[in-house]
N, C-alpha and C positions, 0 to 999 in steps of 0.2 A: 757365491750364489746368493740371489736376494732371497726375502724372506718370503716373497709369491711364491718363485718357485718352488720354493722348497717345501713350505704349506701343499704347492699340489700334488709335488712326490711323495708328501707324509698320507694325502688324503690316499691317493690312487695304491700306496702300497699298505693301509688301514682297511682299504674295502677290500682286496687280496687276501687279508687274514683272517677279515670277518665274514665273507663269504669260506675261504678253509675253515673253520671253527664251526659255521654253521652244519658243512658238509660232516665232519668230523661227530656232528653232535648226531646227526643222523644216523650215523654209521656206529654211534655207542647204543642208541637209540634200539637200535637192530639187533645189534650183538644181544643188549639184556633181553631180546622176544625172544631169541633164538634160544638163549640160556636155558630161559623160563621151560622151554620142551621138555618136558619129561624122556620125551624119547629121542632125544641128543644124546652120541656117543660120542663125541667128534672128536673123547684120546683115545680111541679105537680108530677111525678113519684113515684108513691108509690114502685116501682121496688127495686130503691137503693139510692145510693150517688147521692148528686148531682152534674152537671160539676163545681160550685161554691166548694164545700168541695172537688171533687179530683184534682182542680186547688189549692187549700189550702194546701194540702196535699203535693202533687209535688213540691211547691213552697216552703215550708216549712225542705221537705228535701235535694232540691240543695241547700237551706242558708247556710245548716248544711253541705253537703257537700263541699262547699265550703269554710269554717270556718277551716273542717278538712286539706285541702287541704292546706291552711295558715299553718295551724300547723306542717305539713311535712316539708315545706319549713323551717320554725325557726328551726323545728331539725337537717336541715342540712344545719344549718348556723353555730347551735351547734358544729355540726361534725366537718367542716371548721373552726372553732377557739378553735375546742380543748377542749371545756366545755360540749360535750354531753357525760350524764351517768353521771353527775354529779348536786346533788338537787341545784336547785334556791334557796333555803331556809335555807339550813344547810350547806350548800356547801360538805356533805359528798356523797356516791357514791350512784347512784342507784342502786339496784339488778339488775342483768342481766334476771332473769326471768321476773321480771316486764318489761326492756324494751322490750324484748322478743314479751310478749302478751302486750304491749304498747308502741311503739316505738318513739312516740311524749310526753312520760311521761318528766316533768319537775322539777318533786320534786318524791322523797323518799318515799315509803310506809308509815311511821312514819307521814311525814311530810303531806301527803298528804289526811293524816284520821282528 
């Protein structure tokens, strides 16, 4: 894979994260209003979740959003010196399908099972 395309896969799956992250920050954004109620019971609520498990929840998936978000970055550190699409591990090449539908991949199918 050359190093366009793979820049536009890094771009197209950056704005994916930053758009989740944003969404994500909203939705923490909420939870602390909701908090904030003094007249919130919601570990009494037989209703649903509570604001403790969907603050767990949100918090759980920015980590991980932003984990991904590191990971974009290293691949297009990869790009910039020349070693992305190439496994960490075998030093042989990646499939282009695989970076395709994984663009932050770092090793090999082979190597990677």
């Amino acid at each position: 894979m050359d190093a366009t395309r793979a820049t536009a896969l890094l771009d197209e799956l950056e704005r994916a994260v930053d758009r989740r992250l944003r969404h994500l920050t909203a939705d923490a954004e909420s939870l602390r209003h909701d908090r904030a109620d003094a007249t919130a019971d919601d570990e009494h609520d037989p209703e649903g979740s509570t604001l403790s498990g969907e603050w767990a929840q949100v918090d759980a998936l920015a980590r991980a959003s932003v984990a991904e978000r590191d990971e974009i970055r290293a691949a297009r550190e990869r790009v910039a010196s020349g070693t992305f699409g190439v496994c960490e591990v075998c030093g042989r090449p990646i499939a282009d399908a695989r970076l395709e539908a994984r663009p932050t991949a770092r090793r090999c199918i082979v190597c990677a099972t």
